[in-house]
ROKE-84578 format. One record per residue (C-alpha): residue in three letters; z, x, y. Coordinates in steps of 0.2 Angstrom, whole numbers, padded with zeros to 4 digits, always signed. Layout:
N
ALAZXY/...
This chain:
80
UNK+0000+0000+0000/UNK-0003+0007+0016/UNK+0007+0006+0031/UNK+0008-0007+0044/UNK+0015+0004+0059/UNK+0017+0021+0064/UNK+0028+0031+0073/UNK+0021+0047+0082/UNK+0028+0057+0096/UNK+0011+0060+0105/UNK+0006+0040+0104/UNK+0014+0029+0116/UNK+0031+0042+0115/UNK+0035+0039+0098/UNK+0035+0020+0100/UNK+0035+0010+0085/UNK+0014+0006+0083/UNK+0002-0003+0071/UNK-0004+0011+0059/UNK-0022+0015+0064/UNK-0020+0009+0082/UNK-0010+0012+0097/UNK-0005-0007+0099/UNK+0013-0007+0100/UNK+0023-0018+0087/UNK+0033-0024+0102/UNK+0018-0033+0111/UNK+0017-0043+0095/UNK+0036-0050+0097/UNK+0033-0051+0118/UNK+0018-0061+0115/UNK+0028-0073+0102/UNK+0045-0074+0112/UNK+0033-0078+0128/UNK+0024-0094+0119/UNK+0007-0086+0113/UNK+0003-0088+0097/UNK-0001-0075+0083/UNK-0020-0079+0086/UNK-0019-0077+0105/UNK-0009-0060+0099/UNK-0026-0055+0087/UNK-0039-0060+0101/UNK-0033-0048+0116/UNK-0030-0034+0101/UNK-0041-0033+0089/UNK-0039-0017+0081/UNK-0024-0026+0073/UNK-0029-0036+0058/UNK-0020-0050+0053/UNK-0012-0043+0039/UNK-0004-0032+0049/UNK+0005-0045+0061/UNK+0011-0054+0046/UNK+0018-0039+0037/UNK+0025-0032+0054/UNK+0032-0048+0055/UNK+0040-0050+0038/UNK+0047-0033+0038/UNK+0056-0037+0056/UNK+0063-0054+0046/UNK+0070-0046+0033/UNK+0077-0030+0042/UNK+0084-0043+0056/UNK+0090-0059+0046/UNK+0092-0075+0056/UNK+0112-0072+0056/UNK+0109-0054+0063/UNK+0099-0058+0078/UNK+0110-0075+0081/UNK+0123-0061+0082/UNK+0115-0051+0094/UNK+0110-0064+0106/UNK+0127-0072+0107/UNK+0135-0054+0111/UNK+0120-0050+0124/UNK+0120-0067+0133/UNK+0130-0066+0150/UNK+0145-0073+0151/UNK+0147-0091+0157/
């Protein structure tokens, strides 16, 4: 299986990247959390196959479960 991102000091400062590209794994989440949809995502890059997206995407869900990122939100939201 080959990889779905890379990580290299000379591309983009090391930030996590779709393997092949230089499309950073965090546009993919900012397009999601902004609304946009997976295809919207594929259009304005399409150097990322959508295998990728979906991979990249399953390996965030299961390093990050549901309760993890709940977790995180609640301790980064500002207090009331």
């Amino acid at each position: 299986m080959k990889p779905v991102t890379s990580s290299d000091p000379d591309i983009l400062g090391g930030a996590q990247v779709f393997a092949g590209t230089r499309v950073p794994v965090q546009t993919l989440i900012d397009y999601l959390e902004a609304g946009e949809t997976l295809d919207a995502f594929l259009d304005s890059f399409p150097s990322v196959t959508r295998e990728q997206a979906i991979a990249a995407l399953e390996l965030a869900r299961r390093t990050y479960p549901a309760s993890r990122r709940s977790q995180n939100s609640l301790t980064l939201a500002p207090p009331h």
